[in-house]
N, C-alpha and C positions, 0 to 999 in steps of 0.2 A: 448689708444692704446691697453692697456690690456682687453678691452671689446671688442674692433674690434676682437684680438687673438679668443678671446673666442666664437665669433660671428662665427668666420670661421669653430673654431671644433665642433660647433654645427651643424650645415650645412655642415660640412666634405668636406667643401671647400679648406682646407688646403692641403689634397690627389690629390684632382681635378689642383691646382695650383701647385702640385708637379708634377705631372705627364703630365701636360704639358710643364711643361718648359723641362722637359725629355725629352719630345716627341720634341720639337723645336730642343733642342742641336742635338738630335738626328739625325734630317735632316737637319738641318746645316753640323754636320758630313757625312753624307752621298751625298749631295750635294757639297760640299769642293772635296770630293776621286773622284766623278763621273768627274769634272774639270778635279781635274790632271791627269783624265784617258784618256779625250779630248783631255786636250792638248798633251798630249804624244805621239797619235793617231796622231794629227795634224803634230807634229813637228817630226816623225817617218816617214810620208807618204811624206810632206817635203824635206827631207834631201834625200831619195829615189828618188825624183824629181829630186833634185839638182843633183846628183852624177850621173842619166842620161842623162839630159841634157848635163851636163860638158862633157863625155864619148862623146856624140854628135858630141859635136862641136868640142871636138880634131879630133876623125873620120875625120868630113866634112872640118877639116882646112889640114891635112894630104893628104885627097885628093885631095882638090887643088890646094896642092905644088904640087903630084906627075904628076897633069893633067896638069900644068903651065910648071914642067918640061919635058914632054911630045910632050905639043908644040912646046915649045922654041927648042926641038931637031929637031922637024919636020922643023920648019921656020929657022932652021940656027943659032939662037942666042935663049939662055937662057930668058933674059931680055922682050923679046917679049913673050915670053907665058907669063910671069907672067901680060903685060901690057895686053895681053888680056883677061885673067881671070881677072884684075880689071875692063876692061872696061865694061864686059858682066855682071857683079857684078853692077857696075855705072848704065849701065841701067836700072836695076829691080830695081833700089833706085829711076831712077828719075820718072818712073812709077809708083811704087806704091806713092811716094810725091807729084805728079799731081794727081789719080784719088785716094785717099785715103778713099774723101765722095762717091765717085761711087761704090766704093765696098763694102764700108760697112764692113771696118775693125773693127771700135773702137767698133761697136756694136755685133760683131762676138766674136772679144773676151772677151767685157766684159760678156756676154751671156756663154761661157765657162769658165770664171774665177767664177763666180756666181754659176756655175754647179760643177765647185770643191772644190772651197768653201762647198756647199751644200745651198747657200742662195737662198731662193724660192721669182722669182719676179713675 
């Protein structure tokens, strides 16, 4: 063992295997910080998602009520707007459930899911 030691500081192999493994820890650290900087990015951009979306869909459920109540004043009873904003809701369900492959949903979105992701196909 002690001849191998000595092998290396003759050939100043010993600097060479120090300085890399420096150099490895090195981008290992550097590669660790760039992650958590991803993900921060990610779960930052995220959560911005999230919080409009939700904003959204209160919005859009607010107006429903107030267009459900809207009608129901026009037609006499409350209870009928609201069955009409479900029905005209029921429709667009059963439309898009029947032509789903004709439209070319699942490929639309995942196509924009990929896009925000950032995953190149």
């Amino acid at each position: 063992m002690a001849e191998r030691k000595g092998f290396f500081n003759f050939l100043k192999l010993d600097n060479i295997i120090e300085h890399f493994t420096a150099l490895m820890e090195s981008r290992i650290t550097i590669a660790k910080i760039e992650f958590k900087e991803e993900m921060a990015h990610i779960l930052s951009r995220g959560l911005v998602s999230f919080l409009m979306v939700f904003m959204g869909i209160l919005c859009f459920l607010f107006l429903n009520v107030a267009l459900a109540l809207i009608l129901g004043g026009v037609l006499g009873n409350t209870s009928y707007g609201f069955l009409l904003i479900s029905g005209f809701y029921l429709v667009i369900f059963v439309i898009l459930f029947l032509f789903k492959d004709q439209l070319g949903l699942h490929q639309y979105f995942e196509k924009k899911l990929s896009q925000l992701l950032r995953l190149k196909k």
